[in-house]
mmCIF file of the N, C-alpha and C atoms, coordinates in Angstrom:
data_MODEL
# 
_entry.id   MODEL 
# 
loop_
_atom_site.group_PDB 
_atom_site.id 
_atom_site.type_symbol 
_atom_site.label_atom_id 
_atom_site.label_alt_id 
_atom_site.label_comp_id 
_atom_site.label_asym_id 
_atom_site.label_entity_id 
_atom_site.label_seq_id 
_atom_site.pdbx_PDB_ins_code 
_atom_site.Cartn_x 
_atom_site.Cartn_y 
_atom_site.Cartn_z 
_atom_site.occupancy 
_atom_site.B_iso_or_equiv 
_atom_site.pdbx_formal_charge 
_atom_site.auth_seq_id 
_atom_site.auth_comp_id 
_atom_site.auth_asym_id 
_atom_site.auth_atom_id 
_atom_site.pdbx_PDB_model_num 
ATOM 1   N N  . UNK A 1 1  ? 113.338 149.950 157.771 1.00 0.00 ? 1  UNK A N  1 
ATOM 2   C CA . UNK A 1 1  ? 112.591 148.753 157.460 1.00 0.00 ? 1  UNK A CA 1 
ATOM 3   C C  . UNK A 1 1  ? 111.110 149.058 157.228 1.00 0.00 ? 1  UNK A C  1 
ATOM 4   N N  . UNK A 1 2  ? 110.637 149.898 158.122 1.00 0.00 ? 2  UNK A N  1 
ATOM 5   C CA . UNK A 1 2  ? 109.079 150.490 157.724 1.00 0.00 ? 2  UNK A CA 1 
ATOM 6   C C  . UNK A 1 2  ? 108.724 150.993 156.634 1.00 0.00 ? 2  UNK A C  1 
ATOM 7   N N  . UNK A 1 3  ? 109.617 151.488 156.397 1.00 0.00 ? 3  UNK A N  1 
ATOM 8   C CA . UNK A 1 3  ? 109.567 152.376 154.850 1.00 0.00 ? 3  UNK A CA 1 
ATOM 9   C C  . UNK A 1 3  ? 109.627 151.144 153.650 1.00 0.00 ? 3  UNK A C  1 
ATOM 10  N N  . UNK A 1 4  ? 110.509 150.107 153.887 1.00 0.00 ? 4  UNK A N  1 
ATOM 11  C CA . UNK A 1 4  ? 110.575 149.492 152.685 1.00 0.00 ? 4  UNK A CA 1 
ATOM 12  C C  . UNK A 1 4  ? 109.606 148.494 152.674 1.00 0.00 ? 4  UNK A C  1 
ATOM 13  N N  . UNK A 1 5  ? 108.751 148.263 154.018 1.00 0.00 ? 5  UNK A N  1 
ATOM 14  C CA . UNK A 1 5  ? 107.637 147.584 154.130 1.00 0.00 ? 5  UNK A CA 1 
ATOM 15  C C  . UNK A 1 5  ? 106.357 148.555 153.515 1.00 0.00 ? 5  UNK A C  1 
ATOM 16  N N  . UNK A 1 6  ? 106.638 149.491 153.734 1.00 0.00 ? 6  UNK A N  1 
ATOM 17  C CA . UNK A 1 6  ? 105.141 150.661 153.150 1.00 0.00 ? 6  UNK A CA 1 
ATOM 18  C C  . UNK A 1 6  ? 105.134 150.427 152.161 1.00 0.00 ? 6  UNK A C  1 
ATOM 19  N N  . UNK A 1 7  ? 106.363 150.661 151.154 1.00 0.00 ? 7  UNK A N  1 
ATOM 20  C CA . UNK A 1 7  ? 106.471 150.574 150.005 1.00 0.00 ? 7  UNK A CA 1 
ATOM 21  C C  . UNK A 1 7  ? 105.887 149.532 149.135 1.00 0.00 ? 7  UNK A C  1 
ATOM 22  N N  . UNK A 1 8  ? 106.397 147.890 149.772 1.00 0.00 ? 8  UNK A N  1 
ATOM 23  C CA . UNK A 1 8  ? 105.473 146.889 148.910 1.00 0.00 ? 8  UNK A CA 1 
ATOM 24  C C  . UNK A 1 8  ? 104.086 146.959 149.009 1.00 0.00 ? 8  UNK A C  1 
ATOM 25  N N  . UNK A 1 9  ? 103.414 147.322 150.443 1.00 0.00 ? 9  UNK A N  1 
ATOM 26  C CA . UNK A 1 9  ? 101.792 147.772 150.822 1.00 0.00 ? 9  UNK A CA 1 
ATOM 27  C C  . UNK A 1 9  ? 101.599 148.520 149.716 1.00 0.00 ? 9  UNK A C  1 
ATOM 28  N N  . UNK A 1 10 ? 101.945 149.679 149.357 1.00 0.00 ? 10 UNK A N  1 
ATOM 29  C CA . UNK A 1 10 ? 101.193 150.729 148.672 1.00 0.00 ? 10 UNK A CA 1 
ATOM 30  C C  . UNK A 1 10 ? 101.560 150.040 147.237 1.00 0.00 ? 10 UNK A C  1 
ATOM 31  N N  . UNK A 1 11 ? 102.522 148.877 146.652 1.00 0.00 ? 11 UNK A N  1 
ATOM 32  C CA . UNK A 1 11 ? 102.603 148.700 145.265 1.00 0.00 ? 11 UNK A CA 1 
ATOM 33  C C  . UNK A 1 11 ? 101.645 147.568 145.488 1.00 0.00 ? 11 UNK A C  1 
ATOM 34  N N  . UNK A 1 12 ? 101.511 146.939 146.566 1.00 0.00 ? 12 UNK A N  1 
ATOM 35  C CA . UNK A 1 12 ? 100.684 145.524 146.674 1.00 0.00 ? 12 UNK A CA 1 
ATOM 36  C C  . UNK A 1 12 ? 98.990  146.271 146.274 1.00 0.00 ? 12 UNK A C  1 
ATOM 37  N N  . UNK A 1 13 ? 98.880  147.593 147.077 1.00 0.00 ? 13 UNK A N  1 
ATOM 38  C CA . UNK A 1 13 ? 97.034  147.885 147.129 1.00 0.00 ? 13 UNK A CA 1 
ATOM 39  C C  . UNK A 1 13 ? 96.967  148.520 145.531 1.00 0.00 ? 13 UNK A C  1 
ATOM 40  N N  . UNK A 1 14 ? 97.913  149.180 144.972 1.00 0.00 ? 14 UNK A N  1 
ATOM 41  C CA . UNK A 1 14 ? 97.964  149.966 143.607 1.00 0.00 ? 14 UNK A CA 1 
ATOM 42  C C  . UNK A 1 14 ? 97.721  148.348 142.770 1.00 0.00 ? 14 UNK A C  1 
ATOM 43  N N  . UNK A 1 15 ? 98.385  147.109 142.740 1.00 0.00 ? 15 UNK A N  1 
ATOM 44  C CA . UNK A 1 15 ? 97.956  146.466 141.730 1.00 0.00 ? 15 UNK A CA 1 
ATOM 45  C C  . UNK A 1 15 ? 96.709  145.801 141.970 1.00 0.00 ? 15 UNK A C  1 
ATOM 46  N N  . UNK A 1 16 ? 96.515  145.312 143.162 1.00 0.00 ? 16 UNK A N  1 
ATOM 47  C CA . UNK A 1 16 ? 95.094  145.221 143.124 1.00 0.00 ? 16 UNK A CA 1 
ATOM 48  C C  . UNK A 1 16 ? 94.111  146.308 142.807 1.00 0.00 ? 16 UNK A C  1 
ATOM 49  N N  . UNK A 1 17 ? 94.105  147.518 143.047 1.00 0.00 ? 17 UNK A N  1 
ATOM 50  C CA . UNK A 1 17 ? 93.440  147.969 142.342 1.00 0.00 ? 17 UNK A CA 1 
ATOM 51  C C  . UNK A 1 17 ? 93.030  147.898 141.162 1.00 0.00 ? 17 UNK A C  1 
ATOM 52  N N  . UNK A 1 18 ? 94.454  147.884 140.415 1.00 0.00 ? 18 UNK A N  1 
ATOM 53  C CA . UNK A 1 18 ? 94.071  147.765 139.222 1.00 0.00 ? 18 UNK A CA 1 
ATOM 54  C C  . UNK A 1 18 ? 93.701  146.561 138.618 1.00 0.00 ? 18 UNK A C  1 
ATOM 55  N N  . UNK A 1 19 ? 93.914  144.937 139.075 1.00 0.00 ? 19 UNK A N  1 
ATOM 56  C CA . UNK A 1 19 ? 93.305  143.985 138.709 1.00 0.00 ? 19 UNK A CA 1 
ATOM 57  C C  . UNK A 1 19 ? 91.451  144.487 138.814 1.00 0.00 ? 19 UNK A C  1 
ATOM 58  N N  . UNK A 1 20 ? 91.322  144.733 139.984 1.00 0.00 ? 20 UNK A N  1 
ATOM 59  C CA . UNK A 1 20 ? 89.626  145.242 140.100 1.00 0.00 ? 20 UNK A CA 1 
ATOM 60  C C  . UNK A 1 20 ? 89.181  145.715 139.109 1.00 0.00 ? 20 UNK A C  1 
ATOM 61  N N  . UNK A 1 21 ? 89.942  146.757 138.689 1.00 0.00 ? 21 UNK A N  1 
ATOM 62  C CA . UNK A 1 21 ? 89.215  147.919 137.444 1.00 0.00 ? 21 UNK A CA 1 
ATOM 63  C C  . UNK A 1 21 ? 89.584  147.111 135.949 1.00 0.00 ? 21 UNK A C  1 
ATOM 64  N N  . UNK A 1 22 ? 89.927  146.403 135.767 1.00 0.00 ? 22 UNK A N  1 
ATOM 65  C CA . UNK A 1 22 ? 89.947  144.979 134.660 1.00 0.00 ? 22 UNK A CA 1 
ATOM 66  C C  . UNK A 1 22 ? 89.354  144.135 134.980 1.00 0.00 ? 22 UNK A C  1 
ATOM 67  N N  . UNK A 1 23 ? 88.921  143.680 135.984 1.00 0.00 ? 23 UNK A N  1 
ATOM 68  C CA . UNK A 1 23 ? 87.859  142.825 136.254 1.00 0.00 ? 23 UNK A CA 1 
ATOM 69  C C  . UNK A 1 23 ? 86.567  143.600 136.016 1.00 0.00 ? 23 UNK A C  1 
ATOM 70  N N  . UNK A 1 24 ? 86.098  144.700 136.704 1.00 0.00 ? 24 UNK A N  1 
ATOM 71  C CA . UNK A 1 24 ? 84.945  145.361 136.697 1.00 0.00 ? 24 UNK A CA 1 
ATOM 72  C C  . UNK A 1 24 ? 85.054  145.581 134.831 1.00 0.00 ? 24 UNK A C  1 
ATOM 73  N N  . UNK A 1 25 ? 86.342  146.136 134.259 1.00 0.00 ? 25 UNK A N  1 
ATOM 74  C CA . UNK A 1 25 ? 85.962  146.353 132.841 1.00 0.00 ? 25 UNK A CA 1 
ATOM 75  C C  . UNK A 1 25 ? 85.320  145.374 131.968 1.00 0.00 ? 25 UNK A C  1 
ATOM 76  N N  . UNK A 1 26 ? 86.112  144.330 132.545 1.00 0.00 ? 26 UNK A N  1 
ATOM 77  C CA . UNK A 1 26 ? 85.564  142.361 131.398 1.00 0.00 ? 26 UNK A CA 1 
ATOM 78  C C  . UNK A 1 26 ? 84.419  142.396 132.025 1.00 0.00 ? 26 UNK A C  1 
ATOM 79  N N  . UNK A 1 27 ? 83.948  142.502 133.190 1.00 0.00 ? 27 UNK A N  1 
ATOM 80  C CA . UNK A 1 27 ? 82.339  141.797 133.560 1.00 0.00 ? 27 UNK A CA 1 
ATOM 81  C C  . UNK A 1 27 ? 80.857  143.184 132.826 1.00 0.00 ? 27 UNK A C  1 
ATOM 82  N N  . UNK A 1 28 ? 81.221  144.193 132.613 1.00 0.00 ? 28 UNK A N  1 
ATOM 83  C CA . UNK A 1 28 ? 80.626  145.205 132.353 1.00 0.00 ? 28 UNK A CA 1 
ATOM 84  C C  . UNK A 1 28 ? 80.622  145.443 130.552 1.00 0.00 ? 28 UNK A C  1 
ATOM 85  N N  . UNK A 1 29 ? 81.663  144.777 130.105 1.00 0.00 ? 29 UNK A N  1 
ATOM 86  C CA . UNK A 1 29 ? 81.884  144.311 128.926 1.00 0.00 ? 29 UNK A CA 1 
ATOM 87  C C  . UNK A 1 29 ? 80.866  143.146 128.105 1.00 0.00 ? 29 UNK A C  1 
ATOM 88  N N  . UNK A 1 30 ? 81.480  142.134 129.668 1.00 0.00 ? 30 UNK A N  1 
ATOM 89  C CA . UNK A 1 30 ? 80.434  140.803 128.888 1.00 0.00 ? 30 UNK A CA 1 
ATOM 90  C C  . UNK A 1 30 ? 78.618  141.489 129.615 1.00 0.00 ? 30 UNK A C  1 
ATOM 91  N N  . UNK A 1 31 ? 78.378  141.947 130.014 1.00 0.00 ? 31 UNK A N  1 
ATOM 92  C CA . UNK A 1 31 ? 76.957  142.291 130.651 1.00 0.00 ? 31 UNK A CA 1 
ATOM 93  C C  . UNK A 1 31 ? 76.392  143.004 128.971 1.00 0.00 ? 31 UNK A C  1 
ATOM 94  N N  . UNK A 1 32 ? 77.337  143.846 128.997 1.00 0.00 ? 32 UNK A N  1 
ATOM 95  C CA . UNK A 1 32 ? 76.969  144.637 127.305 1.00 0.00 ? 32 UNK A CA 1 
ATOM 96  C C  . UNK A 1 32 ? 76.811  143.594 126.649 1.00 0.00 ? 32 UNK A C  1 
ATOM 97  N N  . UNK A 1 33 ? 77.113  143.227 126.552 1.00 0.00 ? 33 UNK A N  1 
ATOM 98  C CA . UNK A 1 33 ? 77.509  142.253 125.160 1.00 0.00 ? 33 UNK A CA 1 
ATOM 99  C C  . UNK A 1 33 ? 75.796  141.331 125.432 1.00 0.00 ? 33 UNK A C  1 
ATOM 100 N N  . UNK A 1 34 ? 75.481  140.720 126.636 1.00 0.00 ? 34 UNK A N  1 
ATOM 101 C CA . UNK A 1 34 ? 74.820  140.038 126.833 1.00 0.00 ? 34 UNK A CA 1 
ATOM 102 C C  . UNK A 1 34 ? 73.259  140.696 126.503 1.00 0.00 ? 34 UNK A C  1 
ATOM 103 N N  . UNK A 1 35 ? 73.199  142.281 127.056 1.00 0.00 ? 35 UNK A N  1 
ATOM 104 C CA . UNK A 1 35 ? 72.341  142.799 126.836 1.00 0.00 ? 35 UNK A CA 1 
ATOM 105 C C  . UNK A 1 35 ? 71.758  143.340 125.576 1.00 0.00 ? 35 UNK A C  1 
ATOM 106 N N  . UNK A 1 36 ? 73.076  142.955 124.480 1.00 0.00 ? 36 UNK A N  1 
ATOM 107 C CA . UNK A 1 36 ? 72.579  143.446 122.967 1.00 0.00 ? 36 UNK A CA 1 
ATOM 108 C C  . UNK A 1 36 ? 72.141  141.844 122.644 1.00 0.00 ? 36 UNK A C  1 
ATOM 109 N N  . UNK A 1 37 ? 72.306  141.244 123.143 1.00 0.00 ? 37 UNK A N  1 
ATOM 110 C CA . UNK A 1 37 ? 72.506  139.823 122.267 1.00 0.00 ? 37 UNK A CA 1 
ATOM 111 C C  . UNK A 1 37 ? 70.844  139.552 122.617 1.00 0.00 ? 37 UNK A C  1 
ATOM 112 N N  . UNK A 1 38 ? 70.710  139.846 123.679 1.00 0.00 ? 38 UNK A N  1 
ATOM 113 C CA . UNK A 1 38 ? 69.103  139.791 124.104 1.00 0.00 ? 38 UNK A CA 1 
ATOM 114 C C  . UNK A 1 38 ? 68.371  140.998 123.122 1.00 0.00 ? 38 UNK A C  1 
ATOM 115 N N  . UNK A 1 39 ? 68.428  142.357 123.414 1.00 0.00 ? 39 UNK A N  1 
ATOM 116 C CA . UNK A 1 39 ? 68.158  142.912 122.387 1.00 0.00 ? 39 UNK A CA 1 
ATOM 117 C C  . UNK A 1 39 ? 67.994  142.383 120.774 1.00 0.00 ? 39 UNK A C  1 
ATOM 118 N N  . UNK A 1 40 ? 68.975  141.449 120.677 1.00 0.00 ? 40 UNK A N  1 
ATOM 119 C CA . UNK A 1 40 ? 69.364  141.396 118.986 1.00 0.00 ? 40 UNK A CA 1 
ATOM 120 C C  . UNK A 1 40 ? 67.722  140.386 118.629 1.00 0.00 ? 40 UNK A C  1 
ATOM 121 N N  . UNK A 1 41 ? 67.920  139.675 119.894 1.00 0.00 ? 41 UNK A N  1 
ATOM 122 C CA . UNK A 1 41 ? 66.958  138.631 119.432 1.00 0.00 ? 41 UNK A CA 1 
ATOM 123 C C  . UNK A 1 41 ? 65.435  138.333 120.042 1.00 0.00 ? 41 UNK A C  1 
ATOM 124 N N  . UNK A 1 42 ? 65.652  139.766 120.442 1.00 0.00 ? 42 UNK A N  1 
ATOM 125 C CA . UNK A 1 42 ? 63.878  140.010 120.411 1.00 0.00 ? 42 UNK A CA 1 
ATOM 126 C C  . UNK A 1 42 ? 63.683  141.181 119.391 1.00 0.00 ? 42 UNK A C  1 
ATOM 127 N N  . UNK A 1 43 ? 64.406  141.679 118.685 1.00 0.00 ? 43 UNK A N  1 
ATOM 128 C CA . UNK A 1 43 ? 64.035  142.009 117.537 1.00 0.00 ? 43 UNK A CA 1 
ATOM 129 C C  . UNK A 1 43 ? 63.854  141.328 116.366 1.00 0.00 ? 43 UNK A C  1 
ATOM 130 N N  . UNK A 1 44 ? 65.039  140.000 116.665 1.00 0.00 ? 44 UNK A N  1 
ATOM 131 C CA . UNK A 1 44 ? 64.664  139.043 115.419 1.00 0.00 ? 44 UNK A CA 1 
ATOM 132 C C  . UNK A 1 44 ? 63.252  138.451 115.523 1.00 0.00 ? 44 UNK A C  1 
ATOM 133 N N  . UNK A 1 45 ? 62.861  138.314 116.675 1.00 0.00 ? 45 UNK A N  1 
ATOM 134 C CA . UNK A 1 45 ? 61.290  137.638 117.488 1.00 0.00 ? 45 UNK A CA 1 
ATOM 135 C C  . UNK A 1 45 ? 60.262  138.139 116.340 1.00 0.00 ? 45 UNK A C  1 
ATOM 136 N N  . UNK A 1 46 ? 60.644  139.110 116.753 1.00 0.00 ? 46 UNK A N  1 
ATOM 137 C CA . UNK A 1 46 ? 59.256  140.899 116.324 1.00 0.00 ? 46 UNK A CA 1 
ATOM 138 C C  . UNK A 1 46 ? 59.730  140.906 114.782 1.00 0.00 ? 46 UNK A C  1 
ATOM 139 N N  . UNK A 1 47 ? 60.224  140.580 114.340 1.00 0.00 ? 47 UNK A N  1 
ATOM 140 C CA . UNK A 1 47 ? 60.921  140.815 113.226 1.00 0.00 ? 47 UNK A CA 1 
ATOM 141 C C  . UNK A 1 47 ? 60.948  142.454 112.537 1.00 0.00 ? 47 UNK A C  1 
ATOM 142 N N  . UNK A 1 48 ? 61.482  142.790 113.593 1.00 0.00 ? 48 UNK A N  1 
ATOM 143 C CA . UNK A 1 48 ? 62.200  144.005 113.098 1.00 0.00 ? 48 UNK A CA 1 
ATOM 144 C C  . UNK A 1 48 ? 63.274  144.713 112.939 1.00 0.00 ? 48 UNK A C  1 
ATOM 145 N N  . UNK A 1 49 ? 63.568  143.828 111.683 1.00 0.00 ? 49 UNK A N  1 
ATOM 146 C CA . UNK A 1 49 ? 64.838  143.872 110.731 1.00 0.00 ? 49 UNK A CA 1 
ATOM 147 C C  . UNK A 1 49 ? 65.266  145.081 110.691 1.00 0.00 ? 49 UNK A C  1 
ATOM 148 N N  . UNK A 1 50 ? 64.619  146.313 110.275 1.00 0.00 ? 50 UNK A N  1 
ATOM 149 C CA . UNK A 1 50 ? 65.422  147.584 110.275 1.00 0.00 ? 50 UNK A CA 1 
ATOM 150 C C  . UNK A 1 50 ? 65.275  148.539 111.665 1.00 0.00 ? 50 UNK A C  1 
ATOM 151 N N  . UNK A 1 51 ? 64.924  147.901 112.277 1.00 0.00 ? 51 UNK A N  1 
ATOM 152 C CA . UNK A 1 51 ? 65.490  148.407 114.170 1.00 0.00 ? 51 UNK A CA 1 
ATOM 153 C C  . UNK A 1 51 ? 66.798  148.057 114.443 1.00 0.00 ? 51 UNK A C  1 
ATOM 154 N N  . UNK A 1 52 ? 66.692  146.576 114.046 1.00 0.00 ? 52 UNK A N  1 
ATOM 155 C CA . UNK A 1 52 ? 68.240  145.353 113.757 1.00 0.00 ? 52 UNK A CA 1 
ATOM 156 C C  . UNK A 1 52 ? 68.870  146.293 113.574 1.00 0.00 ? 52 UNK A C  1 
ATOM 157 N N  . UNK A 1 53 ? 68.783  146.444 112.321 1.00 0.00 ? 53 UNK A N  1 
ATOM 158 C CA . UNK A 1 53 ? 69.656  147.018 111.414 1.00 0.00 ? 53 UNK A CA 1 
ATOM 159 C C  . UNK A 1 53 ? 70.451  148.387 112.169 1.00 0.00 ? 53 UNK A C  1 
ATOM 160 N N  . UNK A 1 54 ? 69.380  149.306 112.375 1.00 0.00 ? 54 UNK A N  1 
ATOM 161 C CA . UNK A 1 54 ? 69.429  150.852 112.974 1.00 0.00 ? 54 UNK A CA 1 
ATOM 162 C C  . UNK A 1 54 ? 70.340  150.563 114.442 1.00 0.00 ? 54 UNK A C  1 
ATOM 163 N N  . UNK A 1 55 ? 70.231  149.613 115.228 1.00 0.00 ? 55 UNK A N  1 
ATOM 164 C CA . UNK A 1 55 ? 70.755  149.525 116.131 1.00 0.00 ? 55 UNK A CA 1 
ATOM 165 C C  . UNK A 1 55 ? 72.379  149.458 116.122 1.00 0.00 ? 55 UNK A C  1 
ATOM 166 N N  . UNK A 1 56 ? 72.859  148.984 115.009 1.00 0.00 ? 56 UNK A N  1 
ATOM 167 C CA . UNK A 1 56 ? 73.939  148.298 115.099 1.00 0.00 ? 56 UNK A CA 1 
ATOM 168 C C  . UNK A 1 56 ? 75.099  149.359 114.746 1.00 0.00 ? 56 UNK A C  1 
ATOM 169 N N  . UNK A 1 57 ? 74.469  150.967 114.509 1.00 0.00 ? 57 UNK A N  1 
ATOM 170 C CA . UNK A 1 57 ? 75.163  152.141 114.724 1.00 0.00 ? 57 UNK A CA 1 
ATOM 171 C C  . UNK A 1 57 ? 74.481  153.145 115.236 1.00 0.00 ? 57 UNK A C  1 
ATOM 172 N N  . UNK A 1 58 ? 73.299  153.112 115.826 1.00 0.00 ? 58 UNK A N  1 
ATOM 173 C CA . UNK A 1 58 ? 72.691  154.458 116.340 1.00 0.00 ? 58 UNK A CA 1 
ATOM 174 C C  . UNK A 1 58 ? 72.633  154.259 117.472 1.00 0.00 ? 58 UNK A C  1 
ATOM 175 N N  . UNK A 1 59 ? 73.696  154.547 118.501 1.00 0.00 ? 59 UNK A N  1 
ATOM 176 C CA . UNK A 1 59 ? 73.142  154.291 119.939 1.00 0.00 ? 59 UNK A CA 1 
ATOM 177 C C  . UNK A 1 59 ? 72.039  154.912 120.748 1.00 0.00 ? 59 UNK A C  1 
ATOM 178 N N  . UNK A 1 60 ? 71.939  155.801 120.329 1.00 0.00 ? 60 UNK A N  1 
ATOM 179 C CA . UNK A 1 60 ? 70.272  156.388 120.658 1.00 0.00 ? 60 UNK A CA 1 
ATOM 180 C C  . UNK A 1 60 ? 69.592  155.551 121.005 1.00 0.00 ? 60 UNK A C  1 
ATOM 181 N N  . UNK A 1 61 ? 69.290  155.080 119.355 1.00 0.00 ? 61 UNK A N  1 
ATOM 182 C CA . UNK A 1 61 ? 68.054  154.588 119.307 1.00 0.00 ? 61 UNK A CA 1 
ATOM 183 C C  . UNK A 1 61 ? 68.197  153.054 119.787 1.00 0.00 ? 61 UNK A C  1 
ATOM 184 N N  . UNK A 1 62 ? 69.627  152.477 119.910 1.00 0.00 ? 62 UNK A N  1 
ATOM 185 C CA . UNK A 1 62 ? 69.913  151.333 120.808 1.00 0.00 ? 62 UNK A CA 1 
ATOM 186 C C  . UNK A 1 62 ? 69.405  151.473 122.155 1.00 0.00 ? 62 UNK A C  1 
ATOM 187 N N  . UNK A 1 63 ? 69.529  152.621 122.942 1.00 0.00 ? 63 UNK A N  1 
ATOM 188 C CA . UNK A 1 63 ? 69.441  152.801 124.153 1.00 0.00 ? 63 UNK A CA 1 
ATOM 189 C C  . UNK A 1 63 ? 68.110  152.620 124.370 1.00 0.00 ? 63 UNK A C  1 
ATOM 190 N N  . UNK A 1 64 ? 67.152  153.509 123.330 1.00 0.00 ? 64 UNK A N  1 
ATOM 191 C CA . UNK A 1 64 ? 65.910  153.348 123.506 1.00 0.00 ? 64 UNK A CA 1 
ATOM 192 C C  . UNK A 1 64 ? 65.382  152.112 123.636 1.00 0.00 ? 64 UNK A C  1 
ATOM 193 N N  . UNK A 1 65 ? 65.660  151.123 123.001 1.00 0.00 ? 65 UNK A N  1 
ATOM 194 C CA . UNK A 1 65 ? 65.212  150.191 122.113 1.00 0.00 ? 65 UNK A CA 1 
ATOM 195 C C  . UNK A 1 65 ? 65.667  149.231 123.332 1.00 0.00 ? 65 UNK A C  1 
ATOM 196 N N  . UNK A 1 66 ? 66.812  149.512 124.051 1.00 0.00 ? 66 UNK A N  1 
ATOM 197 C CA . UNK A 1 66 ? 66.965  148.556 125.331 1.00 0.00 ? 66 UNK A CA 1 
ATOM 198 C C  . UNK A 1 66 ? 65.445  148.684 126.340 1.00 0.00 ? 66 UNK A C  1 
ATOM 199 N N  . UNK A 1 67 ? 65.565  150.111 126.588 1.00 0.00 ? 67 UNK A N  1 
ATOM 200 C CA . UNK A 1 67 ? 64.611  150.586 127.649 1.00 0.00 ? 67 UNK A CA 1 
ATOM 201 C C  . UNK A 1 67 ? 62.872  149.888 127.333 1.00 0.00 ? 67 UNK A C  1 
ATOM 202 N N  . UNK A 1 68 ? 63.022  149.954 125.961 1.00 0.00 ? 68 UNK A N  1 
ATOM 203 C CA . UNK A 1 68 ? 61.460  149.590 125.186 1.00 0.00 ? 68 UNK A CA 1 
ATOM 204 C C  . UNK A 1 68 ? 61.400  148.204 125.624 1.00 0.00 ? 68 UNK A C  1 
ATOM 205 N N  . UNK A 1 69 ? 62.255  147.020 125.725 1.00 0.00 ? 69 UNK A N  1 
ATOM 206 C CA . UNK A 1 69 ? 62.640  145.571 125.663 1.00 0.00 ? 69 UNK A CA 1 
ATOM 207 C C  . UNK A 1 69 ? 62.648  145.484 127.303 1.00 0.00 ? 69 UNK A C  1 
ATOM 208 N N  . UNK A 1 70 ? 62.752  146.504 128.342 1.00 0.00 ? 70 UNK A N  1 
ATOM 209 C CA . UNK A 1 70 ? 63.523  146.511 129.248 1.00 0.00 ? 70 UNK A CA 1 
ATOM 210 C C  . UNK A 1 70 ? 64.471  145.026 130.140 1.00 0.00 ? 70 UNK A C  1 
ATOM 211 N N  . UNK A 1 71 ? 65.537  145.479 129.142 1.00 0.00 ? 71 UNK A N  1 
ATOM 212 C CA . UNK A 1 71 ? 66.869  145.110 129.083 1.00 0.00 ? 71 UNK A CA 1 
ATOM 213 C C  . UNK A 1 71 ? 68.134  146.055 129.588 1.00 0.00 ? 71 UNK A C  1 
# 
């Protein structure tokens, strides 16, 4: 009986785990998302259209460009 009680424990803590690490993925997801969207539109502010632009495949210079905004 112990054994078949361990068994649901260790499948019960394995799926919560993994709900966590899908939760942590969607909230770290929407945080990104939130932090370009701020980005997006203090460049539209400044109007600098080809930062815009540059950002939207150079993560570099995205990264920078967060740190510059600090975002």
């Amino acid at each position: 009986m112990n054994v078949l009680l361990e068994k649901y424990r260790k499948k019960a803590v394995e799926e919560g785990i993994e709900k966590g690490i899908e939760k942590g993925i969607e909230k770290g997801m929407h945080q990104g998302q939130n932090r370009l969207a701020l980005l997006v539109g203090q460049l539209l502010n400044a109007g600098r259209m080809d930062d815009l632009k540059r950002v939207s495949f150079d993560e570099e210079y995205r990264e920078k460009l967060l740190k510059e905004f600090g975002l």
